[in-house]
C-alpha atoms as a printed R data frame, in Angstrom:
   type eleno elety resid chain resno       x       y       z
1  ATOM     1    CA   UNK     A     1 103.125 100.936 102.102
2  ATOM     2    CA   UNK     A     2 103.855 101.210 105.855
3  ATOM     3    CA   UNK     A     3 107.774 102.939 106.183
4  ATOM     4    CA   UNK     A     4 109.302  99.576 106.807
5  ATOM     5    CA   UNK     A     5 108.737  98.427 103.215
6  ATOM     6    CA   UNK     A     6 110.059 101.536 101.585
7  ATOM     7    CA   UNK     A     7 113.541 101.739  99.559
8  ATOM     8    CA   UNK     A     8 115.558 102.857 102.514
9  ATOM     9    CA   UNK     A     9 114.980  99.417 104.343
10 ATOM    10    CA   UNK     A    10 116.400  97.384 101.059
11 ATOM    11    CA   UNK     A    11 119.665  98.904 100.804
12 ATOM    12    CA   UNK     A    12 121.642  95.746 102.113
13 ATOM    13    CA   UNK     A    13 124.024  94.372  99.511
14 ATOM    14    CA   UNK     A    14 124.810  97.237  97.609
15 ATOM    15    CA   UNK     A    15 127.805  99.075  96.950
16 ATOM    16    CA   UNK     A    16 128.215 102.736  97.167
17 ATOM    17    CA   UNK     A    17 130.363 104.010  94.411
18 ATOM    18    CA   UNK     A    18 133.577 104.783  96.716
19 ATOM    19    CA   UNK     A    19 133.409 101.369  97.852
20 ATOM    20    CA   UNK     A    20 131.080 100.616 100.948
21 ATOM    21    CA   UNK     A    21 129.597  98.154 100.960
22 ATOM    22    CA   UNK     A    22 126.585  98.218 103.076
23 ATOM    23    CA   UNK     A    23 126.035  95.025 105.507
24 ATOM    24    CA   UNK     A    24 123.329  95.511 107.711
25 ATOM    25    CA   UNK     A    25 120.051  97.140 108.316
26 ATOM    26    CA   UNK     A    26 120.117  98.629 112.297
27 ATOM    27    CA   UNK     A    27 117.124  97.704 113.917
28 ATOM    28    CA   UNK     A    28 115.667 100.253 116.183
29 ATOM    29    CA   UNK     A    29 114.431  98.931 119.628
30 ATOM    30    CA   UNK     A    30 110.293  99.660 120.698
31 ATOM    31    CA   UNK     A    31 111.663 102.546 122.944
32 ATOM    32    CA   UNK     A    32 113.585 104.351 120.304
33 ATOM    33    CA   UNK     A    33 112.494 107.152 118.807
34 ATOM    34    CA   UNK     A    34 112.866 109.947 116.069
35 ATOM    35    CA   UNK     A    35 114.386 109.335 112.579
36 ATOM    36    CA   UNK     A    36 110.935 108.976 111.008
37 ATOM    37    CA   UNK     A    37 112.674 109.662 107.699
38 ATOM    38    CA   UNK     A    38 116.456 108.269 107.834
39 ATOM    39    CA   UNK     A    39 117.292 104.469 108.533
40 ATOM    40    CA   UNK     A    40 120.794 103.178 109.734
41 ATOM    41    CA   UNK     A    41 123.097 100.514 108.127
42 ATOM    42    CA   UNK     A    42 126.321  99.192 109.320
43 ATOM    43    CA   UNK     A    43 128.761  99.346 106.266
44 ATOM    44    CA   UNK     A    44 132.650  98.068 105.033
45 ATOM    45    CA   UNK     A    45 134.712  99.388 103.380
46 ATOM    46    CA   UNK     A    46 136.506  97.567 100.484
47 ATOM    47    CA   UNK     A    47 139.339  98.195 102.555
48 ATOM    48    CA   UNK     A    48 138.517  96.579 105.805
49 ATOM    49    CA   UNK     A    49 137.104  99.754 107.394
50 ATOM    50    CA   UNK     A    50 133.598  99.471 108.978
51 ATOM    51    CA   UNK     A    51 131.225 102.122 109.686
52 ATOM    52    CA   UNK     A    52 127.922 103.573 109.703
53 ATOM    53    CA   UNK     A    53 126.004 105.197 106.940
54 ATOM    54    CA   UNK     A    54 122.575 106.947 107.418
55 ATOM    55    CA   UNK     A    55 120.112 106.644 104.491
56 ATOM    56    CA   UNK     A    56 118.020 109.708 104.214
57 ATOM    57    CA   UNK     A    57 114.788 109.722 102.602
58 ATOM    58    CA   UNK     A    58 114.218 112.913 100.488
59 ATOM    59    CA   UNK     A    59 110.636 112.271  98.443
């Protein structure tokens, strides 16, 4: 499984339990580098609040 298929890339759709809900996966450009265990979402709250949350990969 390369790290694009793992867990952290399906989180879009869910709902954390204080009520995010996350949007959208952030899509790293070729030149960026780093995070080789940590993936970014944009996220909204229930509220109207937007945000980012970084997924961390602990396995």
């Amino acid at each position: 499984m390369s790290a694009d298929e793992g867990p952290l890339h399906k989180l879009a759709g869910a709902r954390t339990h204080d009520g995010w809900e996350i949007i959208e996966l952030v899509q790293r450009k070729e030149y960026q580098t780093g995070s080789c265990f940590s993936v970014g979402y944009l996220v909204r709250h229930q509220d109207g609040r937007e945000g980012f949350l970084k997924a961390l990969d602990f396995s």
